[in-house]
N, C-alpha and C positions, 0 to 999 in steps of 0.2 A: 546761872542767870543768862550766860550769853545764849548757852543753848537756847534756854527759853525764850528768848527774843529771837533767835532763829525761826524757829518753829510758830511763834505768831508769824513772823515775817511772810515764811512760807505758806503757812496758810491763809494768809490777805491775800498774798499774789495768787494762790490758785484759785479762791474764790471770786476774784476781779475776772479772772481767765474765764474763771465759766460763766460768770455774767456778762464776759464783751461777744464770748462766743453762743451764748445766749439772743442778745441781743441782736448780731450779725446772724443765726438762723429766722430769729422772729424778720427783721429786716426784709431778709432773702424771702418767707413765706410771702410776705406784704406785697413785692414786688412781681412776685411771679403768678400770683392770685387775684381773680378780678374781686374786687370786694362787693358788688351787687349778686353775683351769682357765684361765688364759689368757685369755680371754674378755671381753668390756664386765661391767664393776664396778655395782652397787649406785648408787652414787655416779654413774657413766655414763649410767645409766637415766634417773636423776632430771633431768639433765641436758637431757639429748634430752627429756624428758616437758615439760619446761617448755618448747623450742621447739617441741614437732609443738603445747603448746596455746597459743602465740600464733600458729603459722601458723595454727591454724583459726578463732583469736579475729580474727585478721583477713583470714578470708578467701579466703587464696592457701595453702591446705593441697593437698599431691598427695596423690596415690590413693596410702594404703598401708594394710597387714594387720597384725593383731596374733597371733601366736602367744603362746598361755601354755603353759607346761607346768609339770609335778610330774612327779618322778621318782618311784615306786610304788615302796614296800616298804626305803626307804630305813633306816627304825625296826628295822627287824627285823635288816636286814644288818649295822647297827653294834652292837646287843643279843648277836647269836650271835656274830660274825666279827670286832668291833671296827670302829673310830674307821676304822683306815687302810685295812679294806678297803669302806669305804663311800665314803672318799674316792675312792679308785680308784674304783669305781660309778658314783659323781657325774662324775666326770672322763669316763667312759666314755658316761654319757649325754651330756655335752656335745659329744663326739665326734660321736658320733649324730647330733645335731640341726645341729653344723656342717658334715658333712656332704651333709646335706640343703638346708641351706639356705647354702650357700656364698657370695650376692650381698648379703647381708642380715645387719645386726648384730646378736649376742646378747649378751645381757646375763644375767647370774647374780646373781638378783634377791633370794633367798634362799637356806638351807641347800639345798635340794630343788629350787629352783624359779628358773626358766629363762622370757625372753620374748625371743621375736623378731618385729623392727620388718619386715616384709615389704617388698621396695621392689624395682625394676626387677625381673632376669627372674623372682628368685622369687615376687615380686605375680604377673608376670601368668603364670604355672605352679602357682599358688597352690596351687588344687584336687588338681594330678597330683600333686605332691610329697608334701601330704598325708596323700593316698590310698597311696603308697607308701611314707612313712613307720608310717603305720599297720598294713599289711601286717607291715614288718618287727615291729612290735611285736608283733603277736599270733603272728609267727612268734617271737619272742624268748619269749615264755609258754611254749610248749614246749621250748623250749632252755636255760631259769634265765637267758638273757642279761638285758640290762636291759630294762626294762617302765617305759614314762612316757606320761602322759596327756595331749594336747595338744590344747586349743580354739584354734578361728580364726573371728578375724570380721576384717571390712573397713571401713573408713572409710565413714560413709553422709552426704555431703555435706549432703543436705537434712535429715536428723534428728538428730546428733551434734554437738552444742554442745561437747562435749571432747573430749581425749584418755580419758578418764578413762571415758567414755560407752563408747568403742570397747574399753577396758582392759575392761570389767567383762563386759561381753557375752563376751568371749574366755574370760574368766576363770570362769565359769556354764557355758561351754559346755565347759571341761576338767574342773569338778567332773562335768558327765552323762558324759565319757565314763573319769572314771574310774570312774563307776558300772558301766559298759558294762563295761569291764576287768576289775570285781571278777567279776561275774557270768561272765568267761570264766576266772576261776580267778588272778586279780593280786592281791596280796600289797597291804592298803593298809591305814592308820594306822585306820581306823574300824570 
């Protein structure tokens, strides 16, 4: 008999086990996940941000790219159309860009706004993707599809003391080319 209340024993506890470590994976998904688009979370960013800046604080950082983006005219979409059709928007440029960028994580950084960590074939296709990401955008300008501004920089081994360094240059260069975009008729908060 003792055995056998052993053996229940033991198996309540394991079965508790895999439901705390259950719950602690679902948790961890929840948190690292944006929940409107699927996509690396907020939370994920930061994450990763703190590893790509001690690979570089010590040294052994690999070659990657930063994409930022802003989705354009998002203010406007939720003012005329409402909340859910900007969500669909938002969700719709996320498509977009994981499309694009299929080898490489994004993250939905804010309301609007999108980064991806550039690494394998899409680093070194950097430029062509793009170039053809941008095409589609300013073909979407004529079609009302979605319209989103995206700078890219590169890791620069010898002058980039951070991530943060390589962040903000990305980040400068999606403010000019959402200038570029207003100027070809994009819809933007300014």
């Amino acid at each position: 008999m003792i055995k056998y209340i052993m053996l229940i024993n033991y198996l309540s506890m394991r079965k508790w086990e895999k439901k705390t470590a259950d719950e602690r994976d679902q948790a961890r998904t929840a948190a690292f996940t944006d929940p409107l688009t699927g996509v690396k979370s907020k939370h994920a960013f930061a994450v990763q941000e703190n590893q790509m800046e001690e690979s570089i604080a010590g040294g052994n950082a690999d070659d990657f790219g930063i994409i930022v983006c802003d989705v354009n005219g998002l203010k406007k979409i939720n003012d005329t159309l409402g909340h859910k059709a900007g969500d669909e928007y938002i969700r719709s440029a996320c498509a977009m860009l994981c499309e694009y960028f299929k080898h490489s994580p994004v993250f939905r950084v804010g309301g609007d706004e999108f980064v991806v960590l550039l690494q394998g074939h899409d680093y070194e296709t950097r430029h062509e993707i793009l170039s053809d990401i941008n095409s589609r955008i300013e073909e979407n300008l004529m079609t009302g599809s979605v319209v989103a501004s995206l700078g890219m920089t590169e890791y620069d081994r010898e002058n980039d003391r951070s991530f943060r360094d390589v962040f903000k240059r990305a980040d400068e260069l999606m403010y000019t080319r959402k200038m570029q975009l207003k100027g070809m008729g994009a819809v933007t908060r300014d």
